[in-house]
N, C-alpha and C positions, 0 to 999 in steps of 0.2 A: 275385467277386460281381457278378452283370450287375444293373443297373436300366433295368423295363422301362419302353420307351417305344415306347406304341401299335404292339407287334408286331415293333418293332426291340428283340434287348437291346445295351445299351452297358456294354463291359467299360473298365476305366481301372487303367492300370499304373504306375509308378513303377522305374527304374533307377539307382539314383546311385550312382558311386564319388566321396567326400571324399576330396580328395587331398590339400593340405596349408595353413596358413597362416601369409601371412607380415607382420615387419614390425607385429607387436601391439603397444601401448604399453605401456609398460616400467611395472611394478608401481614403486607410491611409496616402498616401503621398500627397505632396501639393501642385497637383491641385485638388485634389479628386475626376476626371473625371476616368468614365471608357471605356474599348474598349469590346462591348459588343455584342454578337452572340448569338442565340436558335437554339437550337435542338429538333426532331421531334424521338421519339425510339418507339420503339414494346418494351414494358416490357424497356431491358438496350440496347438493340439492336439500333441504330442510322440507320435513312432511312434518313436522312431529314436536310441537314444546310444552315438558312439563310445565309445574307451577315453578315459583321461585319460594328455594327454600330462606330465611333470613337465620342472619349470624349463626352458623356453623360450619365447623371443617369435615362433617362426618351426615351430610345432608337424606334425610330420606324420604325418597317421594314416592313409593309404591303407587304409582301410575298403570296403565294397561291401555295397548295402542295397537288395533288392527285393521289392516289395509287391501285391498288387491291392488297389485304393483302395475301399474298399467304400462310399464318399457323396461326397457333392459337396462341394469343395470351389474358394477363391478365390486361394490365395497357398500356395506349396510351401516354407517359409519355412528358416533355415540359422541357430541360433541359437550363438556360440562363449559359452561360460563359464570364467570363471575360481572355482577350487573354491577356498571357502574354507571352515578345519576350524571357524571357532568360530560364523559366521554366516551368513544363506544364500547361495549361489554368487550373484558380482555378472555381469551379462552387457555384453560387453564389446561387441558387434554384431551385427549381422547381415545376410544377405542376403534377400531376401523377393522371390521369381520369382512376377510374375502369370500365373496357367493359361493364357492365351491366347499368352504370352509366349515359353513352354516350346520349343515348335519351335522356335525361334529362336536355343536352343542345342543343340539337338538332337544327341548322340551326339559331340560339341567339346567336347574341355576348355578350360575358359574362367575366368579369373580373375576375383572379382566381389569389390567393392570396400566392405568392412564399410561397415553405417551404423548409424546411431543408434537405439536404443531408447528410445522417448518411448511413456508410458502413453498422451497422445493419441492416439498412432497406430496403438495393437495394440488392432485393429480386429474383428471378425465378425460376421456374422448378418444377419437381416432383421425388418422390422416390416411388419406391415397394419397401414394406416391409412384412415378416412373424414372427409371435411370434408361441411357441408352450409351450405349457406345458406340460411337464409330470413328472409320480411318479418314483422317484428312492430311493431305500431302502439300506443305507451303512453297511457299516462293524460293524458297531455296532447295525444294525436294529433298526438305528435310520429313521422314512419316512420323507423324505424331498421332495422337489420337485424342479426339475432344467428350466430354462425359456431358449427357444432357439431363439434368434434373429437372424437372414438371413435379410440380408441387400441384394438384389437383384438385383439391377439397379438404375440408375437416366436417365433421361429424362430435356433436355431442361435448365441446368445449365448454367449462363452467364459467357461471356468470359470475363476476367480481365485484364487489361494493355496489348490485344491483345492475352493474354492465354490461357489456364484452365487445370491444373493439378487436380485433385480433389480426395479427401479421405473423409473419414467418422468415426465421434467419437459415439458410442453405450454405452450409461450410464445410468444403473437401476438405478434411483433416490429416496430415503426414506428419511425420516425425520432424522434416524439415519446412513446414509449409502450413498455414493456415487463411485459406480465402472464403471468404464470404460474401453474401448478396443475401437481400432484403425485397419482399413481396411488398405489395401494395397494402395498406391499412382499411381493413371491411370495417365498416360501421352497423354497429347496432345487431348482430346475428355473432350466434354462437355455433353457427352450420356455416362458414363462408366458402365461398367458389372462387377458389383464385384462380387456378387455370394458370398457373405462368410457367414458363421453362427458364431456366441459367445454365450457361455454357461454363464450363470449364474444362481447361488444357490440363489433358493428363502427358506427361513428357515421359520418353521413351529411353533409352540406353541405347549408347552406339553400339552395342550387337545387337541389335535389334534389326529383323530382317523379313522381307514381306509374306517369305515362306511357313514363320511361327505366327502368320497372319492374328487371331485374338489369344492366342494362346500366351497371353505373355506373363514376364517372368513373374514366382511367386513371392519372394521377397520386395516387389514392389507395390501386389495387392496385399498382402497382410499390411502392410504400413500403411493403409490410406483407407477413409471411412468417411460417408457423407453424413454429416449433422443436421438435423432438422429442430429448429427452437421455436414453440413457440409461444408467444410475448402478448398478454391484453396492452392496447398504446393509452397509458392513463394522466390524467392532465394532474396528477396531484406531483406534489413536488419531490417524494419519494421515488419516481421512475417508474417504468413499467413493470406489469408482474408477470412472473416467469408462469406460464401453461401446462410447460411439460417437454419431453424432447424424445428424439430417435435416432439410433445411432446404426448404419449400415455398413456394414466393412465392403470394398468393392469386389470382394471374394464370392458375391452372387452372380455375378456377370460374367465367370468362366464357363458357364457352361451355354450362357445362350448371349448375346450383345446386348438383350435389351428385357428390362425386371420390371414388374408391376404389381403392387400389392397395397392390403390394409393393416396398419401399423395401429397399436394401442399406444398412445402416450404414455411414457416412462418418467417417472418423477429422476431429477437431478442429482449425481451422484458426483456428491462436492468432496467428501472426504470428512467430512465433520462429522465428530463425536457427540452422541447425543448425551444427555445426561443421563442414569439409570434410572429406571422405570420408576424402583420403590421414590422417587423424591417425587411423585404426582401423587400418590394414594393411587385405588383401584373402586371398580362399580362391579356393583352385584347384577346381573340380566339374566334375563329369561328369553331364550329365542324360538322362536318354531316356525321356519320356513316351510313353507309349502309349494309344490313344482305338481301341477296335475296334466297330462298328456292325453288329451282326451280326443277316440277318434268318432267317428259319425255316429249317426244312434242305433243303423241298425246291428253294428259290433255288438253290444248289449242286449241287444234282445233275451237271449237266455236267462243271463243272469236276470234280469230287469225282471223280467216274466213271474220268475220262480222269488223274488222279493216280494214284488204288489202282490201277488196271490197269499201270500203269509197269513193273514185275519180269518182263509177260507177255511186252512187247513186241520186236521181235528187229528190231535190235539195242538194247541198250537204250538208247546212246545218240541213240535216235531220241523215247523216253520223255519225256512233259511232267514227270516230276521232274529228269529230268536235265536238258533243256532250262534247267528253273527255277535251280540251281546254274552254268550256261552264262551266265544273261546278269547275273545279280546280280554285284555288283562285288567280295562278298566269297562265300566259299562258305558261311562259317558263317550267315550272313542267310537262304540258301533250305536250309541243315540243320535248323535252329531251328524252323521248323512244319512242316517235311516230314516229320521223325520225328517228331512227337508224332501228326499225325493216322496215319500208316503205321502207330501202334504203337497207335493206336485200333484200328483196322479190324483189327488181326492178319497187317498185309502189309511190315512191314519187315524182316522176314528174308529172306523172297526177293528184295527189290529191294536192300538192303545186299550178298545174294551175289551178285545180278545186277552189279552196278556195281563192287564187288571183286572179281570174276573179271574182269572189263574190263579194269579198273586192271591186274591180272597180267599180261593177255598181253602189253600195253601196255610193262612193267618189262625191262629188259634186264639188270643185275643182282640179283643177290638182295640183296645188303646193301642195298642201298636201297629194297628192301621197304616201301609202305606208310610213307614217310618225309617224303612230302610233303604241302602242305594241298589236299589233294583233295576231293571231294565225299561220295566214298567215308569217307576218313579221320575230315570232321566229322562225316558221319551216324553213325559208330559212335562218335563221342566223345561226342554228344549222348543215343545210346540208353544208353552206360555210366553216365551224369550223372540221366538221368530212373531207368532199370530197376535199376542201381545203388548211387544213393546209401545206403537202406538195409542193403546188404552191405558198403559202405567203412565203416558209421559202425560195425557188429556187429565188423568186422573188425582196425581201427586203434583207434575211440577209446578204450579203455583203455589201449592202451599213449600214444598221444600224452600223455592226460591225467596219464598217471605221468609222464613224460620234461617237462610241464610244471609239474608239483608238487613233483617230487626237486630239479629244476635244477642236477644234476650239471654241473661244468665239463667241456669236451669238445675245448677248442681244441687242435690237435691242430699247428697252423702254426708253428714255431716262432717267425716272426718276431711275434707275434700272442698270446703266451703272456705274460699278466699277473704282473706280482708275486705271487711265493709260490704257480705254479701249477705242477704237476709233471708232465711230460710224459706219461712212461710209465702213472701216475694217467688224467689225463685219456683216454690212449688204450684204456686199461682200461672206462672209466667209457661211452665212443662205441662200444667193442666188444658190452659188454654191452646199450646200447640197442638199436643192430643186428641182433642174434641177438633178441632181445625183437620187433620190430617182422618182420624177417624168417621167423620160425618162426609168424607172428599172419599171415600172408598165405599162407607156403606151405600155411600147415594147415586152409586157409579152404576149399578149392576145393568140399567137397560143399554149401556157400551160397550158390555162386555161381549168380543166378540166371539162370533157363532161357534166356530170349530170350537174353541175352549168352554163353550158351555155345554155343547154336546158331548164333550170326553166327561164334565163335572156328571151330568144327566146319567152315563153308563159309571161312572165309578159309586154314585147313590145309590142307585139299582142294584147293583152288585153288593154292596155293603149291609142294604134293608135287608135283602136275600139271604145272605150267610148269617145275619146277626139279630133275627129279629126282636127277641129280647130286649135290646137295646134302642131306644127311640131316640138315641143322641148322634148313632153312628154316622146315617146319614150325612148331620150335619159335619163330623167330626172329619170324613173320608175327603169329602170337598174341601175343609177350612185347612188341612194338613196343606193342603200346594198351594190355595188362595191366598193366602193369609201367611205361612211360616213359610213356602219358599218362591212368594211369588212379590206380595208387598213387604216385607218385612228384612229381608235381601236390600229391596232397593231403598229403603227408606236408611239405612245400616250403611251403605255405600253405593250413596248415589249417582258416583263417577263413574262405576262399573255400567251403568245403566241409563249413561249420558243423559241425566237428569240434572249436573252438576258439570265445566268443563274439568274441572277437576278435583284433586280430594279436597277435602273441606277442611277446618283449620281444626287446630285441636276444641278448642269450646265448643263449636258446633257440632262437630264431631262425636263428643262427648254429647250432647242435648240428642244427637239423631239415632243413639246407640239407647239411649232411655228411652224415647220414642216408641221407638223400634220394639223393644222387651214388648215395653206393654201393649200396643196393638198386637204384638205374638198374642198374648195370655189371654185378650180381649176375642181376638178368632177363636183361641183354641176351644171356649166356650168348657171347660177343664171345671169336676165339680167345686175343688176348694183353690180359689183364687191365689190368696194368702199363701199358701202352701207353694204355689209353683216358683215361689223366688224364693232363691237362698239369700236374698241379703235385705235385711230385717227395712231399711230407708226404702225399699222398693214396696214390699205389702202395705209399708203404713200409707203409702202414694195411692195405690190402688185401692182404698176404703174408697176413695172418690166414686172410682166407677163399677162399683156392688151394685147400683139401680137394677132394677131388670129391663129398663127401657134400653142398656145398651145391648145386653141378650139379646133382644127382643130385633132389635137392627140388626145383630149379624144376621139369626135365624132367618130375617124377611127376607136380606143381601143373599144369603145361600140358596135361600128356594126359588130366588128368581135368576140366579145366576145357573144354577142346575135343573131346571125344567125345563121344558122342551117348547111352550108356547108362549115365547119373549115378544115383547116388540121389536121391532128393525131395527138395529142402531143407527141406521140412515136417518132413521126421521128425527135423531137431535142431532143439530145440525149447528156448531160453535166453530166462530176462527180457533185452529191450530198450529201453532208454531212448529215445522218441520225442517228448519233452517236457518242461523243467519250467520252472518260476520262480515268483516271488513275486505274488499275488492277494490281494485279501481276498473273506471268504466269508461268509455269515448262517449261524450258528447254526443247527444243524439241528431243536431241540427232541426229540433224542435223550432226555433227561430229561424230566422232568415239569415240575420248577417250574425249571429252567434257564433262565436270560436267552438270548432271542433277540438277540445283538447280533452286531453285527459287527468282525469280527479279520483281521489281516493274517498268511496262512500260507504255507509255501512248497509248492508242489502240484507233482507228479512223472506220468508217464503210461509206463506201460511196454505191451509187449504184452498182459500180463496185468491190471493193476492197474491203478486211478489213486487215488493217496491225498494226503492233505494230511499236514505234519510243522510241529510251531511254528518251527524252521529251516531250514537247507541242512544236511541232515549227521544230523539228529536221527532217531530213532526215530519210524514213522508214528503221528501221532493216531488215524487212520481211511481205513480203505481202503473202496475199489469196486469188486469184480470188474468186469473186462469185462464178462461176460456178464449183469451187472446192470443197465450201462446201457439203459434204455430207450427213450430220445431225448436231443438233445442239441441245445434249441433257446434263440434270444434271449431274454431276458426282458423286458418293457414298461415303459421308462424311471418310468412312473405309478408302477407297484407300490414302489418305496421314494424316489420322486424322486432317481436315481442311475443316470450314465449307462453303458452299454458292458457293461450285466450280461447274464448267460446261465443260463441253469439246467441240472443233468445230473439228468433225474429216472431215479428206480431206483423201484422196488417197493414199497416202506413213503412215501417221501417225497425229495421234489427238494429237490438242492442250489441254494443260489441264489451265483453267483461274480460277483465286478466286476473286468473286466479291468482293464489301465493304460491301454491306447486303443482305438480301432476295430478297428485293423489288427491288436492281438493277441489281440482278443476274437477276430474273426471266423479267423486260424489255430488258437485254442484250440477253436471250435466246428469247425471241415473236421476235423480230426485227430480229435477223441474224437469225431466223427459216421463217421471214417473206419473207425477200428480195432474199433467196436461194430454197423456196419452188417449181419454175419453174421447179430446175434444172431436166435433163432427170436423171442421174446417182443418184439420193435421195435414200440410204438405206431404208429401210426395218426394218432391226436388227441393235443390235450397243453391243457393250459391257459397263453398265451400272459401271463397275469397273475398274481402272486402270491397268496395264500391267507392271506388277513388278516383279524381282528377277525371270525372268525367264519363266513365267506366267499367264493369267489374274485373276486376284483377283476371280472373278465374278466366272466364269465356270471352272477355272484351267487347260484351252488347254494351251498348251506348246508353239501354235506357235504364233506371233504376228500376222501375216495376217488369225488366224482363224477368220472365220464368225461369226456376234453376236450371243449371248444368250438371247438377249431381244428383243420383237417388239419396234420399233422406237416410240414416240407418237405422236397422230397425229397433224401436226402443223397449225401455222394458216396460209390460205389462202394467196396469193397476190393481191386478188384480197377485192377493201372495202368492196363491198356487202356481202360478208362471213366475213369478217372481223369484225363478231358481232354477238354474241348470239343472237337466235331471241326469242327463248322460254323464256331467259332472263331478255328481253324486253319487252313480253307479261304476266311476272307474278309481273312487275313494274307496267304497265298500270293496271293489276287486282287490284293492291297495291291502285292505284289511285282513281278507282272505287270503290273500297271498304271503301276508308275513307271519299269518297263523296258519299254516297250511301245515306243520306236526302237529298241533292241538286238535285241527280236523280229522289226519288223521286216527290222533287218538281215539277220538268221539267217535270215530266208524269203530274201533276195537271194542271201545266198552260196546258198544249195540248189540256184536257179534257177540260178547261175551253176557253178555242180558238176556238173549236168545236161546243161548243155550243154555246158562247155566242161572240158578234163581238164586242159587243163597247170596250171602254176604255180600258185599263189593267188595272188588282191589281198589285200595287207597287212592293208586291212581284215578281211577274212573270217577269216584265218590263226589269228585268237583261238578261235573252232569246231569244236569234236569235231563232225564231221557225217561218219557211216561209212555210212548209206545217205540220201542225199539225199531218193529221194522221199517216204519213211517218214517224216522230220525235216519235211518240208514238210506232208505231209498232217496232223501231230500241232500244227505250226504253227497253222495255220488254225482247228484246233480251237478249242486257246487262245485265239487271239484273239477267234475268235466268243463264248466262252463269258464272256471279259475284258468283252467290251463290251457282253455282255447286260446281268450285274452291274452295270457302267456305270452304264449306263439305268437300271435301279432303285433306285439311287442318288441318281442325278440327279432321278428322281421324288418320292422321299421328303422328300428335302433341299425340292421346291415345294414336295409339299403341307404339309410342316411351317411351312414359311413362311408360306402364307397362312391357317395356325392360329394361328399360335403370338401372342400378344397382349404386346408388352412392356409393363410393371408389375406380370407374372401371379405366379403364387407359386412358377410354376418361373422366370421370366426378371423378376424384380425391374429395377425402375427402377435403375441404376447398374453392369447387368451387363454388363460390357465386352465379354464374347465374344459375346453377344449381339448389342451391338450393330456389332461386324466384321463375323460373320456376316448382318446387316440389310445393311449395306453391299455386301459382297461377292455379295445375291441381289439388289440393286438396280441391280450393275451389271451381272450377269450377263443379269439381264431387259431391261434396257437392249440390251445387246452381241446378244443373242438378238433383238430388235426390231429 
């Protein structure tokens, strides 16, 4: 989800793999084992729960959790809990990474070292605020002057024990003086509008005279400061909770009578001592933010241009996609936007065969086929992963999800084999999963979708070509990605490939790593079976499956999966689960005198349907055909004061749903906007408010069936190839260029140095696929031109936003840290530029 600014959209991502922690303090009772869980929030907001680890102080959950951030937020925060069954989970620490902070860890696992939770400090939001000053002369003509505070608004205050009532306390503060005043209590919003003003008498010194009219004196503005608190009003018997506060010295009002600005909430600064960090233990992370600033498309066009044409140009590796995998330090960093925008545009299949017929001529063995991490390799690992994942999840997750409900024992090692576990049992029990998992793959191939059999089709062709000798390569060129890095990956760690919600426990874990091998051994179609395991309990396993009837399946699975005249996968046509979990939802007033309230159900989404059930497991309450939906957009925090809701309107009347957070409202809104986008009857307009008391909130027509007052927005495609920013993608790849932009140059010197001179290479250059120099040189140049356009526009935007941009505004609040780097960082640049 981009937010637009003036013509730029800015995309914001999120990457974290939790990996483990350690060194918890030891639970008081006696076992001093804890049961221990992390949490992933925007600011106090929760996106994000691992599993729960049981009885340890040193918990490890290697988890992997990515998002697009669809609002702003200030702190990326890492909450660990310990569950307890009779009362609410106590939180043991946490880490709390300020946004600006983030590079800093960038793509480094890094240990960060629990701190303390103090209600003082779990902090969010903003307030507008106005001071005024003016002279008033009393009844005794005596001049004094009165101070007007207007408390205006809040923005983005966190919800408490699932609430937020909120008020506000305004306290002129002095050394000799403390008064305050109290705002009215909003109910039910975490954005309230109070709108109030409080007077307070600010008193004067009798030399005080009408000539030093506001200029007054300064030791009695250093001593005085307005406090703004503010308080969720909660009915538990503990009192209210503290939100956050802001402190203004009156030493802003010298220069004009009257101040107006937006203020970030400031956690409370009591004077207490926290304890030291080492008494929490620490968590191991993995972060990788991403900020993409992307502006309209036709910016791009050069570069964009001089990409998609990559597959045409001869050789390819004279190609600025190849080029881009050339100078990046990893290959998967310029596979990762290369194939998304190439599978936009409709041009990765001939640049994947372009670049995998290279790699072949290139191969002097066939066993080693496609065995290395090439550029090649990752673009089809990445086109498997996007064009894909719907065919792994159709294909495997039943059976995974049996093999993790049964939890048959399966250890099959004998040194390894538990009390009262039976060999021949267990081997029986891994036999049976195998044949279940492997007859679920070979029998898949008319699903397999087109782009991926089209790339399988040129890499056979190319392999028959180079090897003809060999009548296995064929198969072997295809079954390398199919089979060893496309099921055998996910069948290994299913959580990766949200087949599983999370990791699996260790027995299972252990059965799907067996599994796994052997479907590896069973594709690789490898001549001496036996021989491919180094561990003696695995070959004797595999005498099972010597038949040639299982041969005989992959071979059939591969030739139908790589030839070119497949059936549709349209025409098998099975419910598929693309969705479910727990929501609550209003009442739809299905009945007449039926209470509209709200309940917590658990909701399902398949290809066909999306229904709600009162559990996981139960019989559906009510279903929605697809083709019912008619839109599927947010709904206006106003309409029930309740945040993160959405509506799916249909035909007679819209559901109104409230996710658990942002981040799963707005994937529950892309997915049921995704799978309903066919339909012929798709609105238009929609009502952007609820239909309440008579009414709709929004436009105030009377009747329920009036037509929307909003345009619909537009959603995303069904189809993949739209199903991805391409401009997006092209100002990653600029991203990429730009911070290899020596290595480019180096690659212009080797060319020039190729050109001229034939012998030997300098070590330097020797890292370079460069087969025709001046082609590589001229595609060169390109790039660069096209790099340093982009540049510049950049570079322009970044001014003139600066000498807009107002700090105390209500986008860049008083206390915004990145803001004020970024102030820094163009003051010095202006400076460096002068």
């Amino acid at each position: 989800m981009a937010v637009e600014d003036e013509g730029l959209r800015v995309f914001q991502s999120v990457k974290i793999k939790i990996g483990e922690a350690k060194n918890l303090p030891s639970y008081p009772g006696p076992s001093k084992m804890r049961d221990c869980y992390c949490t992933v929030n925007l600011d106090q907001e929760e996106v994000f729960r691992t599993k729960i680890v049981e009885k340890s102080l040193c918990p490890f959950y290697g988890e992997d959790f990515y998002c697009e951030i669809p609002r702003s937020f200030r702190h990326l925060s890492f909450y660990i809990f310990d569950r307890d069954v009779f009362r609410r989970d106590s939180i043991i620490g946490k880490v709390a990474i300020q946004k600006e902070d983030l590079q800093k860890y960038h793509n480094r696992d890094t240990w960060f070292q629990l701190q303390h939770v103090d209600a003082d400090s779990e902090v969010q939001g903003k307030v507008h605020l106005e001071l005024r000053l003016s002279e008033v002369i009393t009844d005794t003509g005596v001049v004094c002057h009165k101070l007007a505070t207007r408390i205006v608004e809040c923005q983005g205050l966190p919800i408490v024990n699932g609430q937020c009532d909120p008020y506000a306390t305004v306290t002129l503060a002095g050394p000799f003086r403390s008064e305050a005043k109290k705002t009215k209590v909003k109910r039910k919003t975490n954005n309230p509008q109070f709108d109030e003003v409080f007077y307070f008498e600010v008193t004067r010194p009798c030399s005080y005279s009408k000539k030093s009219h506001f200029d007054f004196e300064e030791e009695d503005v250093d001593k005085l400061e307005i406090r703004v608190d503010l308080w969720n009003a909660s009915n538990l018997k503990f009192g209210d909770e503290f939100l956050g506060e802001l402190r203004i010295p009156l030493k802003v009002l010298r220069q004009s009578s009257s101040y107006e600005a937006w203020y970030f909430l400031q956690p409370r600064d009591n004077g207490s001592k926290s304890l030291k960090p080492d008494d929490l233990g620490s968590l191991r992370l993995n972060v990788v933010y991403t900020e993409d600033h992307v502006f309209s498309s036709d910016y791009y066009s050069p570069l964009r241009d001089l990409l998609l044409k990559s597959a045409d140009v001869e050789p390819v590796s004279a190609s600025a996609a190849h080029i881009l995998g050339e100078v990046c330090r990893e290959k998967q960093e310029a596979a990762v936007p290369l194939v998304r925008l190439l599978l936009h545009y409709g041009r990765v299949v001939p640049f994947i065969s372009a670049i995998a017929s290279a790699e072949v001529k290139r191969t002097q063995d066939p066993n080693t086929i496609f065995r290395g991490n090439s550029l090649a390799s990752k673009c089809i690992d990445e086109t498997m992963k996007l064009a894909g994942m719907h065919y792994l999840h159709v294909t495997l997750k039943p059976a995974i999800e049996e093999i993790c409900q049964s939890h048959k024992p399966c250890e099959i090692d004998p040194v390894k084999l538990k009390d009262g576990e039976n060999l021949e049992n267990n081997m029986e029990n891994l036999r049976q999963y195998v044949d279940r998992v492997f007859h679920a793959i070979t029998e898949s191939g008319v699903s397999c979708p087109t782009v991926m059999c089209d790339i399988f089709f040129s890499l056979r062709e190319a392999a028959a070509k180079r090897f003809q000798g060999d009548p296995d390569v064929r198969y072997t060129a295809v079954s390398s990605f199919i089979f060893l890095r496309f099921f055998a990956p996910a069948i290994l760690s299913p959580n990766l490939f949200q087949l599983t919600p999370h990791h699996t426990d260790p027995q299972t874990s252990r059965t799907l790593t067996l599994i796994s091998k052997t479907i590896q051994t069973l594709g690789s179609l490898s001549k001496s079976k036996s021989a491919s395991f180094k561990e003696s309990y695995m070959a004797t396993f595999y005498e099972f499956f010597n038949e040639q009837k299982y041969a005989d399946a992959v071979k059939n699975f591969l030739d139908l999966i790589s030839s070119s005249g497949r059936r549709d996968p349209k025409s098998v046509e099975q419910p598929i689960l693309l969705k479910e979990g727990l929501m609550i939802k209003r009442a739809q007033g299905r009945k007449r005198f039926g209470m509209k309230n709200f309940k917590k159900r658990w909701f399902r989404l398949t290809n066909h349907e999306f229904t709600y059930h009162k559990s996981k497991g139960d019989q559906p309450l009510y279903s929605i055909p697809i083709e019912n939906i008619l839109a599927v957009e947010k709904l206006e925090e106003e309409s029930f004061k309740m945040k993160n809701m959405f509506q799916v309107i249909q035909p007679e009347r819209a559901l109104y749903i409230q996710a658990n957070n942002c981040v799963e409202a707005k994937d529950w809104i892309d997915i049921l906007t995704k799978v309903s986008q066919c339909n012929q009857k798709r609105l238009t307009v929609y009502h952007p408010s609820a239909y309440l008391s008579g009414h709709w909130l929004c436009c105030r027509a009377p009747s329920d069936s009036a037509p929307g007052c909003s345009p619909c927005t537009g959603g995303l495609p069904a189809n993949i190839q739209l199903d991805i920013d391409g401009d997006r993608e092209t100002e990653r790849i600029y991203s990429l260029f730009n911070s290899y932009m020596s290595k480019l140059e180096k690659m212009q010197e080797a060319c020039g140095s190729k050109s001229v001179y034939d012998g030997p290479e300098q070590e330097e250059y020797s890292t370079f696929v460069i087969d025709d120099p001046q082609e590589t040189y001229k595609t060169l140049k390109q790039i660069i031109a096209g790099v340093g356009a982009l540049e510049q526009e950049h570079a322009q935007y970044k001014r003139d936003k600066f000498k807009k941009t107002k700090y105390g505004s209500q986008e860049h609040p008083i206390g915004d840290k990145s803001f004020q780097n970024y102030i820094r960082q163009q003051s010095e640049t202006s400076t460096h530029s002068i």
